[in-house]
Structure formats: C-alpha cells, structure tokens
Residue frames relative to the residue before (quaternion, step in Angstrom):
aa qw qx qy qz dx dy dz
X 1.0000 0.0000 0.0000 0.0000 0.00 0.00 0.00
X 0.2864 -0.8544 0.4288 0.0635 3.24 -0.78 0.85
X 0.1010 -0.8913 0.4346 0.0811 3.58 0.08 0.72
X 0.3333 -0.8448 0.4185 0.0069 3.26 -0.69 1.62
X 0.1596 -0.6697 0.6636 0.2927 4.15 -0.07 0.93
X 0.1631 -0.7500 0.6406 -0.0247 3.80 -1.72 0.77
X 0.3699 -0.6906 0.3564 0.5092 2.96 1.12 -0.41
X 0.6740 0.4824 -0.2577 0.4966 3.80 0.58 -0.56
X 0.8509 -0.3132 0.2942 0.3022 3.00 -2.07 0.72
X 0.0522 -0.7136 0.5494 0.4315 4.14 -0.56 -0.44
X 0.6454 0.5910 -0.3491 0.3351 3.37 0.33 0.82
X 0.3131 -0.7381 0.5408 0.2544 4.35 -0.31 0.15
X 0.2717 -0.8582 0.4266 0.0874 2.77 -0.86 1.75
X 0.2765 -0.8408 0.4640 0.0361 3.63 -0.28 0.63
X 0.0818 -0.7826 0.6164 0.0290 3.73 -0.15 1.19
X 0.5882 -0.5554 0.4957 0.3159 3.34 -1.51 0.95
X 0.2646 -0.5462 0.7172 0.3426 4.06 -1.14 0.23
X 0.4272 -0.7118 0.4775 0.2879 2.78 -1.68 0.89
X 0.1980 -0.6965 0.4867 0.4887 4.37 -0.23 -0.07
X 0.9622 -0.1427 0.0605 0.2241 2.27 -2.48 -0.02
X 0.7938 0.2329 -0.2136 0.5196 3.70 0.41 -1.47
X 0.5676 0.3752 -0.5818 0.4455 4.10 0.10 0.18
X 0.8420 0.2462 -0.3886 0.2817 3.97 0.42 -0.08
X 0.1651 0.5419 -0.6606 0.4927 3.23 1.49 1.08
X 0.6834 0.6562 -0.2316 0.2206 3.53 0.01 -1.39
X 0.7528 0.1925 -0.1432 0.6130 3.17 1.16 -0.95
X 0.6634 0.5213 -0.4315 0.3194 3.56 1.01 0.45
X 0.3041 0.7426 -0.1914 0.5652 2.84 2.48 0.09
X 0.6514 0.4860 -0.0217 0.5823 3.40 0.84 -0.99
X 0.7020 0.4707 -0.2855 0.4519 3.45 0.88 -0.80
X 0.6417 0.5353 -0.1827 0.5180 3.18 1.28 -1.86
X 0.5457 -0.4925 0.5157 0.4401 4.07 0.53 -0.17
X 0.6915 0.5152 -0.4100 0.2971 4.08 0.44 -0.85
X 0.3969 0.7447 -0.4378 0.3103 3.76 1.13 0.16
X 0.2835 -0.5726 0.6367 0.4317 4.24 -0.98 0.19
X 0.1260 -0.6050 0.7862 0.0082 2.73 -1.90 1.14
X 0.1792 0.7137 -0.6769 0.0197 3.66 -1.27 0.30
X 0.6953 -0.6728 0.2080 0.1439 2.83 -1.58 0.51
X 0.7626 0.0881 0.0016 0.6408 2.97 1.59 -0.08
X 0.7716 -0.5104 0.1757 0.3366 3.65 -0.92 0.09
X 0.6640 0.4924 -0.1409 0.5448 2.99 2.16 -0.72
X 0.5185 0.5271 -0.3714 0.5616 3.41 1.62 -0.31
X 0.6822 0.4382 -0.3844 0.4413 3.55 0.44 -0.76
X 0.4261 0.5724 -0.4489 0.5379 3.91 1.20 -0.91
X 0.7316 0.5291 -0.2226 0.3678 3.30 -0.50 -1.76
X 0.6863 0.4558 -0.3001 0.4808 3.97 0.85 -1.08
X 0.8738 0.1579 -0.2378 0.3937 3.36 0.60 -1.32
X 0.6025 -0.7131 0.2037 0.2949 3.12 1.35 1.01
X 0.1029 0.7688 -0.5465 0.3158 3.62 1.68 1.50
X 0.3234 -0.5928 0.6724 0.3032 3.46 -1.41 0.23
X 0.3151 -0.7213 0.5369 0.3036 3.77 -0.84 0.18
C-alpha cells in the first residue's frame, strides 16, 4: 500500500447545517432587530437571568 503526502487533511470535513430557529436568529441579527448588549451581564440583566 502506498501512502500518498497531498497536502490536505486524509479525511472530508463536514460542518453541521444550522436549523430552522438559529437561522431565524442570525437573520434577526442581520436585519438590526436582534438583542445586543454590552457585555455578559447586560445581556443577563436584558433577558432578565440571575447570574
């Protein structure tokens, strides 16, 4: 068996599609109508998480 250098991976890489509600999400986000804050506690503080 011969083993060949290619430069590349020996394997196909495969990325997950995203579903339905993360690309509402990022089309939300796209359109400006997404929450944005400024930090981890502002966003807490927005959707009203306790930390």
């Amino acid at each position: 068996m011969a083993v060949i250098n290619s430069g590349s991976i020996p394997f196909k890489l495969i990325a997950k599609q995203p579903n339905q509600e993360t690309i509402k999400a990022m089309q939300e986000l796209k359109s400006d109508n997404g929450i944005k804050a400024g930090g981890v506690k502002a966003l807490f503080k927005e959707l009203e998480v306790e930390m």
